[in-house]
PyMOL commands that place a pseudoatom at each C-alpha (Angstrom):
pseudoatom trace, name=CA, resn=UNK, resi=1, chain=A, elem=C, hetatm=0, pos=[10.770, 9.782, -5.300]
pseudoatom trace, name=CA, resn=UNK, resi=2, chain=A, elem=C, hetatm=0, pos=[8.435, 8.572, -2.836]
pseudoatom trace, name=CA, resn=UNK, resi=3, chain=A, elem=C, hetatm=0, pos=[10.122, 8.201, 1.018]
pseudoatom trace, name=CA, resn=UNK, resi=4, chain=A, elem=C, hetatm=0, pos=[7.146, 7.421, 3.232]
pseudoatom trace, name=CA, resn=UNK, resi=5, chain=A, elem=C, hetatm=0, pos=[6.744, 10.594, 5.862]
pseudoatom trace, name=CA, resn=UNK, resi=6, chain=A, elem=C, hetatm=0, pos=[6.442, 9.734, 9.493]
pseudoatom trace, name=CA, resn=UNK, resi=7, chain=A, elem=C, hetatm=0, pos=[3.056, 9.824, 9.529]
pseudoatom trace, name=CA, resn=UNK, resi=8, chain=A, elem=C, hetatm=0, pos=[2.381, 7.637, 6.738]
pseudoatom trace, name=CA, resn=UNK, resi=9, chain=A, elem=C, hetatm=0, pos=[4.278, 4.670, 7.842]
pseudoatom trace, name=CA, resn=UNK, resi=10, chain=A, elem=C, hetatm=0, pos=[5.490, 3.622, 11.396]
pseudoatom trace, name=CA, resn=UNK, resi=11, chain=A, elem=C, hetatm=0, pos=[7.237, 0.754, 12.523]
pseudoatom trace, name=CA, resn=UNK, resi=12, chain=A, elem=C, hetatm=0, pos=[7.550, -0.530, 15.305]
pseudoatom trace, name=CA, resn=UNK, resi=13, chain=A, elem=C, hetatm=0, pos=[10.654, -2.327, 17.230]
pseudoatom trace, name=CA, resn=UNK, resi=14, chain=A, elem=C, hetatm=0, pos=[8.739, -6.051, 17.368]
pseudoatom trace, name=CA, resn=UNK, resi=15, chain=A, elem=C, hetatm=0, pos=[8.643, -5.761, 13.302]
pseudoatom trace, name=CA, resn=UNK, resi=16, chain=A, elem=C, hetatm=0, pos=[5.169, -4.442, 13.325]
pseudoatom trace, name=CA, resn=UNK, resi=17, chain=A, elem=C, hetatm=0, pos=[4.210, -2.301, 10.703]
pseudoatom trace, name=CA, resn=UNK, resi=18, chain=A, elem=C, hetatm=0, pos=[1.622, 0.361, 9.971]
pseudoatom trace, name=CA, resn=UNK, resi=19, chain=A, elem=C, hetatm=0, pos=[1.435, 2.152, 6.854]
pseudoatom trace, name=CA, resn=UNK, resi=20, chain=A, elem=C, hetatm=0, pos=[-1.438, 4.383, 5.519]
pseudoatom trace, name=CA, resn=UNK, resi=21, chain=A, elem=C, hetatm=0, pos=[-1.587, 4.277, 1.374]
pseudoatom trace, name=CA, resn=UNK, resi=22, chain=A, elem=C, hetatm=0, pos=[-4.557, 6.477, 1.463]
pseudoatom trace, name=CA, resn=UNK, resi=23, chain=A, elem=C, hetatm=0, pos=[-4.645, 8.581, -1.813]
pseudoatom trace, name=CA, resn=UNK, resi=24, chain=A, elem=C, hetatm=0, pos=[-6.777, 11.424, -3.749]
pseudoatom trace, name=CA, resn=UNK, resi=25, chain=A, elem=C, hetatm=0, pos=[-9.142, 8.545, -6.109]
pseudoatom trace, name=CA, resn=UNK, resi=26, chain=A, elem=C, hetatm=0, pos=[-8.068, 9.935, -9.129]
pseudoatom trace, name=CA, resn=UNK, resi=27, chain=A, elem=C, hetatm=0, pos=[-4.208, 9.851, -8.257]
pseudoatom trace, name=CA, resn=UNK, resi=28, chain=A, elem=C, hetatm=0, pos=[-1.844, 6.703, -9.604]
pseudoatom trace, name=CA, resn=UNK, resi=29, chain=A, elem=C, hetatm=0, pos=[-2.251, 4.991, -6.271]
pseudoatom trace, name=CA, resn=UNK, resi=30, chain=A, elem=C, hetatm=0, pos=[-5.590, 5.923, -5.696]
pseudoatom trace, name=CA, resn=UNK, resi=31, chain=A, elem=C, hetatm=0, pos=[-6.599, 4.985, -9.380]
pseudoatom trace, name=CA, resn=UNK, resi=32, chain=A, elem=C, hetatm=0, pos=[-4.808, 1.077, -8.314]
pseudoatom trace, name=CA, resn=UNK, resi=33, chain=A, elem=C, hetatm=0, pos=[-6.444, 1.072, -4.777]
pseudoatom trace, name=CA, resn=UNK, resi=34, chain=A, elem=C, hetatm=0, pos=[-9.963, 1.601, -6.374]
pseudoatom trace, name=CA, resn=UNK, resi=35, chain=A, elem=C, hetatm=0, pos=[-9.579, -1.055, -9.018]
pseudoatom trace, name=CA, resn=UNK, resi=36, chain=A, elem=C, hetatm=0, pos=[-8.166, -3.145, -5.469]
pseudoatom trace, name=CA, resn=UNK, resi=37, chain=A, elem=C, hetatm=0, pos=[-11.762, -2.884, -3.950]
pseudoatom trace, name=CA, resn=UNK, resi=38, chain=A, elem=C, hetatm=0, pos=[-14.184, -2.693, -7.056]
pseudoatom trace, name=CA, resn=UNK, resi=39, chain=A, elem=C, hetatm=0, pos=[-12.115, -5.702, -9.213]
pseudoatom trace, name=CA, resn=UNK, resi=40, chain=A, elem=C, hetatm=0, pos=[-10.149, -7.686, -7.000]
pseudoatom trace, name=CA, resn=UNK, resi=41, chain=A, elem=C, hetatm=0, pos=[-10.678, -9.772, -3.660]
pseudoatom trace, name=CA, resn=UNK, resi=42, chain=A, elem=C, hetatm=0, pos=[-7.081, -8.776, -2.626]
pseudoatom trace, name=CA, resn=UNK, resi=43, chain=A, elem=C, hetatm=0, pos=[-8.893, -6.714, 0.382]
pseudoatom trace, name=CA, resn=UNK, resi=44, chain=A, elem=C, hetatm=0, pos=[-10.612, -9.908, 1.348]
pseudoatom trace, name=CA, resn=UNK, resi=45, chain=A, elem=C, hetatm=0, pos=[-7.556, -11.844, 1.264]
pseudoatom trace, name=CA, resn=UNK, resi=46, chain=A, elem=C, hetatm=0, pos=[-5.278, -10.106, 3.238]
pseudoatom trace, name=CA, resn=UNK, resi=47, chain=A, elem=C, hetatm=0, pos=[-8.369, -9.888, 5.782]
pseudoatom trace, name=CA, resn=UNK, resi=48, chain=A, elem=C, hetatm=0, pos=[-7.610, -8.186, 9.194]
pseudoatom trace, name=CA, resn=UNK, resi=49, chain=A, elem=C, hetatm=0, pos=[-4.384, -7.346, 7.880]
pseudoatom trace, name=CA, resn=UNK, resi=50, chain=A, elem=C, hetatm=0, pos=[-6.318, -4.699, 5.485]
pseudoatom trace, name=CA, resn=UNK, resi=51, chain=A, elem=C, hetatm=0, pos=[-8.420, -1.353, 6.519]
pseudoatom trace, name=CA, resn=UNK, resi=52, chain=A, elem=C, hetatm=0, pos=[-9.853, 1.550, 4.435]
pseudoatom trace, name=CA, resn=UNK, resi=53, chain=A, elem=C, hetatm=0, pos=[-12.939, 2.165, 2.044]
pseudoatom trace, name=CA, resn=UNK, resi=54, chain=A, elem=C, hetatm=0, pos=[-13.284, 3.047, -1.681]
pseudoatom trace, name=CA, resn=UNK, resi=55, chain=A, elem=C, hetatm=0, pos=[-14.760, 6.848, -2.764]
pseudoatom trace, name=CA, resn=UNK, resi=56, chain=A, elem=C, hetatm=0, pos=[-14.400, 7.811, 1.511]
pseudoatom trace, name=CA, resn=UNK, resi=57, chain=A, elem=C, hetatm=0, pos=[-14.752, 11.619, 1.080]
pseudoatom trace, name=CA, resn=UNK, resi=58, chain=A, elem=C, hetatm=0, pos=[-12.730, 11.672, -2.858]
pseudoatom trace, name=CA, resn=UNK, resi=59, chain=A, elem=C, hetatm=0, pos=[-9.837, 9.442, -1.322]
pseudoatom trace, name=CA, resn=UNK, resi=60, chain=A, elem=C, hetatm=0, pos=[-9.904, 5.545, -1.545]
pseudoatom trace, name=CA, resn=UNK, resi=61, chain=A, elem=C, hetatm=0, pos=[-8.373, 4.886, 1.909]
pseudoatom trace, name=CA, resn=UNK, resi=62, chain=A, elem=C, hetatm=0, pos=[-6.282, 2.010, 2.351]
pseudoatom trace, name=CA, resn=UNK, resi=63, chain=A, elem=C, hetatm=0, pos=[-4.248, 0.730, 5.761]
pseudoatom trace, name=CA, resn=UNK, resi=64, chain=A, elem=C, hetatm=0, pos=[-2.220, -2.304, 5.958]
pseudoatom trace, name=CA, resn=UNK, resi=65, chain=A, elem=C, hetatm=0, pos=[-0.872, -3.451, 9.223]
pseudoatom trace, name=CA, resn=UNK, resi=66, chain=A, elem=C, hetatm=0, pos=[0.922, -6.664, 10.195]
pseudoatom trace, name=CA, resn=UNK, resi=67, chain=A, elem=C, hetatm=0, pos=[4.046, -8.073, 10.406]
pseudoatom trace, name=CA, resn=UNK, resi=68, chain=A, elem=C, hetatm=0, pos=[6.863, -6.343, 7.837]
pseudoatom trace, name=CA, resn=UNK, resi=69, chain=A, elem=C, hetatm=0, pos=[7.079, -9.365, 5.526]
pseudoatom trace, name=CA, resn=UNK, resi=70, chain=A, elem=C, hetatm=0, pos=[3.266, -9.905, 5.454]
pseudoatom trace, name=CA, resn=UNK, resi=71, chain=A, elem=C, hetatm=0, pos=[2.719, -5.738, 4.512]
pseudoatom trace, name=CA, resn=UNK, resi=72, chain=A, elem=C, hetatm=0, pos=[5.353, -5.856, 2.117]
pseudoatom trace, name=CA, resn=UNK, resi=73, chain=A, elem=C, hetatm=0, pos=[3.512, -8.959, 0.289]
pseudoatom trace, name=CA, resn=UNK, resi=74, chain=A, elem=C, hetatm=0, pos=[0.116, -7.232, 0.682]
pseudoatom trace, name=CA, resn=UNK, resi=75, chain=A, elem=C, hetatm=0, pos=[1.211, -4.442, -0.982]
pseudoatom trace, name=CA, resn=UNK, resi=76, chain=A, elem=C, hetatm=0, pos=[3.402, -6.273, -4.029]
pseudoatom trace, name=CA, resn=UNK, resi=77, chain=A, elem=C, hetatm=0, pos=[0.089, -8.005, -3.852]
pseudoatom trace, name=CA, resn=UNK, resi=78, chain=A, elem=C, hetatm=0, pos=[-1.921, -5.080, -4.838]
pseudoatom trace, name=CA, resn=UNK, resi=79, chain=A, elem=C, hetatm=0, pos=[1.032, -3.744, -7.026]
pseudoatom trace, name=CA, resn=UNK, resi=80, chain=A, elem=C, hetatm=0, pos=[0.963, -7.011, -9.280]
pseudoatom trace, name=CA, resn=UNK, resi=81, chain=A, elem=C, hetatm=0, pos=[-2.503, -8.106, -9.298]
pseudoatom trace, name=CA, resn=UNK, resi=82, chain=A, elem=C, hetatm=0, pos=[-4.754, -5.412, -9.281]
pseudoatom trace, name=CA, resn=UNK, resi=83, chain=A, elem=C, hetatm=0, pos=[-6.344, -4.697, -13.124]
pseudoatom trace, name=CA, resn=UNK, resi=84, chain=A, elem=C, hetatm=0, pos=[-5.256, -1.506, -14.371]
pseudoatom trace, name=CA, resn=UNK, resi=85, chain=A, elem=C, hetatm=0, pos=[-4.541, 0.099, -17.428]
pseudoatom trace, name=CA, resn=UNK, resi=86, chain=A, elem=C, hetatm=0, pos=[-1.350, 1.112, -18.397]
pseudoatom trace, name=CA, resn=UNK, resi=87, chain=A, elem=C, hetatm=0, pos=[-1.081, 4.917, -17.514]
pseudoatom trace, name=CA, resn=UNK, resi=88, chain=A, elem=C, hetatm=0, pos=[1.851, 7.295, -16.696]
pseudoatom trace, name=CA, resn=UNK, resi=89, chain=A, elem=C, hetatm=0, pos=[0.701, 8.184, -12.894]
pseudoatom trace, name=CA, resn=UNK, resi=90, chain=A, elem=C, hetatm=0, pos=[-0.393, 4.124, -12.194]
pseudoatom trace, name=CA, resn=UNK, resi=91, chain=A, elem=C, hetatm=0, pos=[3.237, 3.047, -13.211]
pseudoatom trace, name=CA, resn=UNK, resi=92, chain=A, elem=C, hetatm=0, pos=[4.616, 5.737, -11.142]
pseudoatom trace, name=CA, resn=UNK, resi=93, chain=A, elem=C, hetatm=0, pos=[2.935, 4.233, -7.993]
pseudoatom trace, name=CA, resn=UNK, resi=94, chain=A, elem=C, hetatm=0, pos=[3.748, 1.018, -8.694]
pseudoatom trace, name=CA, resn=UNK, resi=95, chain=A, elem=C, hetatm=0, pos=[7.193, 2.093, -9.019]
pseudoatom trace, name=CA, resn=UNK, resi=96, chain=A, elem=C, hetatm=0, pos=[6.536, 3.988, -5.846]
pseudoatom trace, name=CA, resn=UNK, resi=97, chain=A, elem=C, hetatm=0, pos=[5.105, 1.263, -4.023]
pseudoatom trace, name=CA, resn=UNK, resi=98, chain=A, elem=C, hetatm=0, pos=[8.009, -1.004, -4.972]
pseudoatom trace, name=CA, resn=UNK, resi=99, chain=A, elem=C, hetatm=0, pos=[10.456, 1.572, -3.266]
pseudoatom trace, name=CA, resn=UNK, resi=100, chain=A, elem=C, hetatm=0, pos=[8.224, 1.425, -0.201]
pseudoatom trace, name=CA, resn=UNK, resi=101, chain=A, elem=C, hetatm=0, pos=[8.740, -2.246, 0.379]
pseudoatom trace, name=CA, resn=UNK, resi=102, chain=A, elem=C, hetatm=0, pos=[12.498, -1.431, 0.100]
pseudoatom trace, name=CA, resn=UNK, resi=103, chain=A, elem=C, hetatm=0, pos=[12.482, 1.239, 2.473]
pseudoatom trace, name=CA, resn=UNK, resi=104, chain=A, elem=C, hetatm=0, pos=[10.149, -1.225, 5.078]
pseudoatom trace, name=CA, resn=UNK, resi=105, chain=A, elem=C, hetatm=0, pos=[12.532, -3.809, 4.807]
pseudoatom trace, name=CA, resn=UNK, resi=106, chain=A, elem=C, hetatm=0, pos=[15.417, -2.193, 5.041]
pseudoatom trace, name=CA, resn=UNK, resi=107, chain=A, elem=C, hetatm=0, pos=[13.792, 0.002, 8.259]
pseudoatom trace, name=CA, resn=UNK, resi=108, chain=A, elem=C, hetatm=0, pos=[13.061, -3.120, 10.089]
pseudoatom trace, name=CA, resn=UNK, resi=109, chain=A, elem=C, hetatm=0, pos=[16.245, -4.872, 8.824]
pseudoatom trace, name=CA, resn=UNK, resi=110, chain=A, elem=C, hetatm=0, pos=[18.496, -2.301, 10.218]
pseudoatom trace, name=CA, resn=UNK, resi=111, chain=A, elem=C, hetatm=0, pos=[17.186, -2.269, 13.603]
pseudoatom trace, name=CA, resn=UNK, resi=112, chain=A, elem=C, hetatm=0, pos=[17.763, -6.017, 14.040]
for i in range(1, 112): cmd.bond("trace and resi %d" % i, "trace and resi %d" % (i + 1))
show_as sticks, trace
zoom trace
């Protein structure tokens, strides 16, 4: 059960969001966020929107920040098109990741 701690994810009142999906490289997430950089040109895509290196120090570091809508479709983004094979831990983050985009939306939602 994955809730985002404080200093993982802020938002802020305009709808800005910041959240940091930076993970040990040989974690679920971390195993997703590698294949991200080394397979994909999802980080190229989202662009500004997108910070963070592969292999930085045993953690691939990832940081999205935009608008809510335009995290939450960077990181369904990664979630659904990013090559992986099947594995306990990698479903497990995507499931994770899929209750993070709740939990934005319904953050930012709440406040309006």
């Amino acid at each position: 059960n994955m809730t985002f701690n404080a200093d993982k994810l802020h938002i802020r009142p305009d709808g800005t969001v910041t959240v940091d999906l930076t993970s040990p490289q040989e974690s679920g997430l971390g195993i997703i966020i590698g294949k991200m950089y080394y397979n994909t040109q999802i980080a190229e895509l989202l662009g500004d929107m997108c910070s963070g290196y592969p292999h930085n120090g045993g953690s691939h570091t990832l940081r999205l920040r935009g608008n809510y809508q335009d995290v939450i479709a960077g990181i369904e983004l990664i979630r659904d098109s990013t090559p992986v094979y099947p594995h306990v831990a990698v479903t497990a983050a995507k499931m994770d990741l899929t209750m993070l985009c709740s939990q934005i939306r319904m953050s930012v939602e709440s406040k309006k």
